[in-house]
C-alpha positions as CSV (number, residue, x, y, z in Angstrom):
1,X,-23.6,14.6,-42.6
2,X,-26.6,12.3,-43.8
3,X,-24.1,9.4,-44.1
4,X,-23.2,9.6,-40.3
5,X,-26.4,10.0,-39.2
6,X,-27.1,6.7,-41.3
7,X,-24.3,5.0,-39.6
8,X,-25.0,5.7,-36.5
9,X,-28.9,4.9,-36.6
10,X,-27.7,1.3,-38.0
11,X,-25.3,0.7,-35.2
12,X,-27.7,1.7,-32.3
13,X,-26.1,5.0,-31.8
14,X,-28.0,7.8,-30.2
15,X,-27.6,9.7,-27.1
16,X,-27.5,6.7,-25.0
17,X,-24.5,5.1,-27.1
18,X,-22.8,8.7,-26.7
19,X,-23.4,8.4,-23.2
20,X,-22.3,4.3,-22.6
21,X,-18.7,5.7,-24.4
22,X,-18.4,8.6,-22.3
23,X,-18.3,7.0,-19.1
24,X,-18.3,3.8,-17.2
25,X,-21.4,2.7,-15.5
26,X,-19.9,3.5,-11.5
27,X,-18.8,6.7,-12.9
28,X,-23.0,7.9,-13.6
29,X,-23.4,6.0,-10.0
30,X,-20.3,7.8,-8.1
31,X,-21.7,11.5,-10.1
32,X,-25.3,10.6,-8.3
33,X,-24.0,10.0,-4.9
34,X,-21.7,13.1,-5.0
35,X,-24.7,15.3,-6.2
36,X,-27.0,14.0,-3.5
37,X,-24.7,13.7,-0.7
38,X,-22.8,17.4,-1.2
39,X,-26.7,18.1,-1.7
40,X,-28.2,16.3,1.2
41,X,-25.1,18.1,3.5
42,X,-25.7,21.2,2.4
43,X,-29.3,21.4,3.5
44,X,-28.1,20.4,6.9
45,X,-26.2,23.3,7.0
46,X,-29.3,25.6,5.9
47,X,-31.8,24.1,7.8
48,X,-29.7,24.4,11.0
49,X,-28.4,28.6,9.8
50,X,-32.2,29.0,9.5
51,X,-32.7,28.3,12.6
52,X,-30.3,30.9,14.0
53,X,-27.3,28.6,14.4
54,X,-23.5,29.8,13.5
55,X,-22.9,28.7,10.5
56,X,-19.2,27.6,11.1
57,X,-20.6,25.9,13.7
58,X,-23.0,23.5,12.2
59,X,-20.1,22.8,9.6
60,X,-18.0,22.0,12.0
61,X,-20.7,20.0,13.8
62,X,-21.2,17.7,10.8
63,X,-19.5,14.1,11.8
64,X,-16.7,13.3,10.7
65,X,-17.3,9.5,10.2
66,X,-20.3,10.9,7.9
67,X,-17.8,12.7,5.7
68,X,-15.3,10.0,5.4
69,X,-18.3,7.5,5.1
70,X,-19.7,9.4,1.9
71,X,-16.3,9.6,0.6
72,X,-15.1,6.0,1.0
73,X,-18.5,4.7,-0.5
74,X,-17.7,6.8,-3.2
75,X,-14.8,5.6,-3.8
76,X,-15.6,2.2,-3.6
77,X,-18.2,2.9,-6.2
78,X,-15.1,4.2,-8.7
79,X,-13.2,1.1,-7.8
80,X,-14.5,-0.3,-11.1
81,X,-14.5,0.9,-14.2
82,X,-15.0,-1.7,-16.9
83,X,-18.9,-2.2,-16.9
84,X,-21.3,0.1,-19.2
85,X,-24.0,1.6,-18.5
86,X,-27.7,0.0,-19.2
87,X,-30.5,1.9,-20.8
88,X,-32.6,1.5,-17.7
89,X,-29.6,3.3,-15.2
90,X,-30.2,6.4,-17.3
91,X,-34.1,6.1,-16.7
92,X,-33.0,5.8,-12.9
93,X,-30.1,9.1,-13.1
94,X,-33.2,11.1,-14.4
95,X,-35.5,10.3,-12.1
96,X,-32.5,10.6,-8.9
97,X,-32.0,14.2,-10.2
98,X,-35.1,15.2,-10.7
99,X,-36.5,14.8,-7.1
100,X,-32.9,16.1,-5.6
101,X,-32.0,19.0,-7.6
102,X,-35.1,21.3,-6.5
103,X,-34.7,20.0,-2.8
104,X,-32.4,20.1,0.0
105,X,-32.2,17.6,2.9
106,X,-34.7,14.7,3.5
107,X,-35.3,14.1,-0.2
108,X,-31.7,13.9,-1.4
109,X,-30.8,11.3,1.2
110,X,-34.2,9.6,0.2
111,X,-32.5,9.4,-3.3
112,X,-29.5,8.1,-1.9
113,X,-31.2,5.5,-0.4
114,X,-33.4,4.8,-3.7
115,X,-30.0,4.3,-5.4
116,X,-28.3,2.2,-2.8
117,X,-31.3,-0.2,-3.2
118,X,-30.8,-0.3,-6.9
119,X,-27.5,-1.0,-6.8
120,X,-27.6,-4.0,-4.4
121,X,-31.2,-5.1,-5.9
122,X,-30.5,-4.4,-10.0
123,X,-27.1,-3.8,-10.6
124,X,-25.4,-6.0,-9.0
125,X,-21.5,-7.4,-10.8
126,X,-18.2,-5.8,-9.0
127,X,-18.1,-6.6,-5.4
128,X,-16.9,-3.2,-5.0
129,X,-19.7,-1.5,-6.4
130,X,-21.9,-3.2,-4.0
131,X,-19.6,-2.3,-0.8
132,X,-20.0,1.1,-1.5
133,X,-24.0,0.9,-2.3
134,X,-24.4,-0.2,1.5
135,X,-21.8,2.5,3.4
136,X,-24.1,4.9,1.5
137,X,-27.2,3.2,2.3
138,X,-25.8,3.2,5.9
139,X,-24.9,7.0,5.8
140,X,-28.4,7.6,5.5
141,X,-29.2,6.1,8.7
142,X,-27.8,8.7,10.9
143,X,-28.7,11.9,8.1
144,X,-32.1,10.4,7.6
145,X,-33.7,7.7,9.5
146,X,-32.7,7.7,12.9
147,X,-33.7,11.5,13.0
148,X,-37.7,10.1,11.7
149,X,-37.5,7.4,13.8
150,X,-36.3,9.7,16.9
151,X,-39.0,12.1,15.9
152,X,-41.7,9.3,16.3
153,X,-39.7,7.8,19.9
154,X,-38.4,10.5,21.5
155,X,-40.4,9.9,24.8
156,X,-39.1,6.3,25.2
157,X,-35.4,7.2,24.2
158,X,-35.3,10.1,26.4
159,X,-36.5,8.0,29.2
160,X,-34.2,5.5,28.7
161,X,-31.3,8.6,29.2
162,X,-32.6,10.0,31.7
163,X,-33.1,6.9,33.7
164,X,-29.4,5.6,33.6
165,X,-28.4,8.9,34.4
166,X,-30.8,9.6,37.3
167,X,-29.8,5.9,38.1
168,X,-25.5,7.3,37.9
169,X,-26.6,10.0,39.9
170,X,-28.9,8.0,42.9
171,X,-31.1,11.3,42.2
172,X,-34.5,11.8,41.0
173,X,-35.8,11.9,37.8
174,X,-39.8,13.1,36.1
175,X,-39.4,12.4,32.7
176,X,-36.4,13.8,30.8
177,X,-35.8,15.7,33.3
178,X,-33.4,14.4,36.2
179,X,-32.6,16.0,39.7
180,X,-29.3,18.1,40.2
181,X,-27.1,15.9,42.5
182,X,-26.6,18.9,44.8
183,X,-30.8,19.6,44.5
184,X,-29.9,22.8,43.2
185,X,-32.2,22.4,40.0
186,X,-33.3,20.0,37.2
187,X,-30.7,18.8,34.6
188,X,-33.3,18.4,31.1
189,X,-32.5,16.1,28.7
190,X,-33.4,17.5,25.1
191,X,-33.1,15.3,21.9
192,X,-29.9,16.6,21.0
193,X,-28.2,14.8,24.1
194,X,-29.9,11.8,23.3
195,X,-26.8,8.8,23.4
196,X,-29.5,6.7,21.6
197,X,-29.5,9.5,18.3
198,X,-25.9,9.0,18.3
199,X,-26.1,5.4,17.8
200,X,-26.5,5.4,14.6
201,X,-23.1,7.0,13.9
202,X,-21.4,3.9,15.5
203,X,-23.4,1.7,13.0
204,X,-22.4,3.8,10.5
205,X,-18.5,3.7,11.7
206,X,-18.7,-0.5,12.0
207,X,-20.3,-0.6,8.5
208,X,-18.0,1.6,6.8
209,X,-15.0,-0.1,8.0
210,X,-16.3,-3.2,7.6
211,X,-17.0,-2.2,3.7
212,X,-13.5,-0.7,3.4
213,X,-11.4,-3.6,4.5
214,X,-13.6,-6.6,3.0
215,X,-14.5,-7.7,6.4
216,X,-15.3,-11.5,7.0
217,X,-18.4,-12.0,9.2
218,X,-17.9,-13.6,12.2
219,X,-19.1,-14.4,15.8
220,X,-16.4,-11.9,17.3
221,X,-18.2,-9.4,15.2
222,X,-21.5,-9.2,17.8
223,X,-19.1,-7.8,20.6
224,X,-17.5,-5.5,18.8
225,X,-20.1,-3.7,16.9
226,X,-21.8,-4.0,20.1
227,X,-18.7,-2.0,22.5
228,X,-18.3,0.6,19.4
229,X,-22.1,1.5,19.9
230,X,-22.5,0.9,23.8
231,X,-19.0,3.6,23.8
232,X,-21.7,6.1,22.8
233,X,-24.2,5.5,25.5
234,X,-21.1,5.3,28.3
235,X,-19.0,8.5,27.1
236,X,-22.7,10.7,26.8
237,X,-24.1,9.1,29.8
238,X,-21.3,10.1,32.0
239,X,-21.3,13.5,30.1
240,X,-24.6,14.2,31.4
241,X,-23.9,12.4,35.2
242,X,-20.6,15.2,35.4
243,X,-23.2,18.0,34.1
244,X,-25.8,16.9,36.7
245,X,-23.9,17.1,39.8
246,X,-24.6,20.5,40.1
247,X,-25.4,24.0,37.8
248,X,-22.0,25.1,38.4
249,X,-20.8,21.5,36.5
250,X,-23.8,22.1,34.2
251,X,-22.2,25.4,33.1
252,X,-18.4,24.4,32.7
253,X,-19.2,21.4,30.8
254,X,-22.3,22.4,28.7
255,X,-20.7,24.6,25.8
256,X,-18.4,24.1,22.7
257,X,-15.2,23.4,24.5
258,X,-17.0,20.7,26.5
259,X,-19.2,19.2,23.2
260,X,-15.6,19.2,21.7
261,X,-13.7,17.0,24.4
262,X,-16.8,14.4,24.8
263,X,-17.4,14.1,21.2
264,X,-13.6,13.1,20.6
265,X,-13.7,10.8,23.3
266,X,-16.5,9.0,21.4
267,X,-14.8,9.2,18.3
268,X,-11.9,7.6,19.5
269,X,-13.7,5.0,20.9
270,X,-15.6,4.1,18.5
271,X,-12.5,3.8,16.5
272,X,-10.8,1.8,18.6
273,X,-13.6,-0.9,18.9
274,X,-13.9,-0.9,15.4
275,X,-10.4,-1.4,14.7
276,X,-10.7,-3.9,16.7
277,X,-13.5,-5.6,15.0
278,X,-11.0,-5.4,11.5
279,X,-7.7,-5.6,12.4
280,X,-7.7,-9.4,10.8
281,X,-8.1,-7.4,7.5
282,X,-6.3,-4.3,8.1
283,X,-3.4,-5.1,9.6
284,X,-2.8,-8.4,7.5
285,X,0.2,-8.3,4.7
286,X,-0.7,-9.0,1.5
């Protein structure tokens, strides 16, 4: 026993050498991205059941593209699996766990984002690893950022809705709130039927896609990533024009069944545009 101890001092073993030959260094990274983002999802869910929402609901209501973001990034992360890890990644794991494991939503996709940075700034190497650092970087834009930045905005962003729909419906409009085509009442626009807080999801669809097929920048790529996010803004503005013609449209239109058929409109939308944006990659042969 004193012998192996001996050894293992000489060669530089510890618990950091058991730890460099028990895994690969995107294997600690992919373990810290699932831990934050099942984490970071999972307060979602609490926050919005604390608040008296269904939750089956809220589950349901969490975006696809986020899912299939987190899980591509991840799995870009794993795409290489011949680097070991350096003594300051552990310092970084430790500090990642310690500020998400007592905490549930805004912290854990602050982590994510702390990592992302890392990853791109100081741990740079396999192309792949990198990909994946900035789909979850971009996944925190619409769980994280957009929400603080629409928290600080609302007024103008709200305006700006209200405005093109007042504008769709030649009606009236006093803030966020916008004149009933038939004058029968006041359509309000609240922050959850904001098309600008959906935006970010349509970044985050171009990004991921673009990450996933190895996409080559180009000029094309402005008009693109610019018809996957204005798809947002047309499919919610004339969501909230049909709603506003009258209360009787308000109340046919405003409710799960209705949230359902606009948001898969925008889904496949977006998707189109996007494909569009990739097809060079993603429909070429190899």
């Amino acid at each position: 026993m004193t012998t192996a101890y001996y050894q293992g001092s000489e060669s530089g073993e510890g618990i950091i050498g058991v730890i460099r030959r028990a895994m690969p260094r995107d294997e600690l990274f992919a373990g810290l991205y699932i831990v934050g983002c099942v984490n970071g999802i999972a307060g979602l869910i609490i926050q919005n059941v604390n608040n008296g929402n269904d939750w089956l609901s809220v589950t349901l209501n969490i975006s696809a593209i986020v899912l299939f973001a987190c899980v591509s990034g991840i799995a870009l992360v794993l795409s290489d699996k011949t680097d070991t890890i350096r003594t300051f990644d552990l310092v970084v794991a430790a500090v990642f766990l310690v500020v998400i494991v007592p905490s549930i939503g805004a912290l854990n996709w602050m982590a994510v984002t702390g990592l992302s940075f890392y990853l791109l700034l100081f741990a740079r190497g396999a192309p792949e690893r990198t990909r994946g650092a900035i789909t979850l970087l971009a996944v925190t834009v619409p769980m994280l950022w957009s929400r603080l930045l629409f928290a600080f905005f609302s007024k103008y962003f709200l305006d700006f809705d209200s405005a093109l729909v007042a504008f769709t419906l030649n009606s009236q409009r006093d803030g966020n709130m916008v004149r009933f085509a038939d004058g029968s009442g006041n359509l309000v626009i609240f922050p959850g039927c904001s098309s600008v807080a959906n935006l970010s999801l349509a970044f985050l669809c171009w990004v991921t896609a673009t990450q996933i097929t190895n996409h080559r920048r180009s000029a094309a790529d402005i008009l693109w990533c610019s018809l996957t996010c204005a798809s947002v803004v047309v499919v919610n503005v004339i969501r909230m024009s049909l709603e506003g013609m009258s209360q009787s449209n308000f109340s046919a239109l405003h409710n799960p069944r209705g949230d359902m058929i606009f948001n898969t409109a925008t889904i496949i939308l977006m998707g189109f545009f996007t494909v569009m944006g990739v097809r060079r990659e993603l429909f070429s042969r190899p």
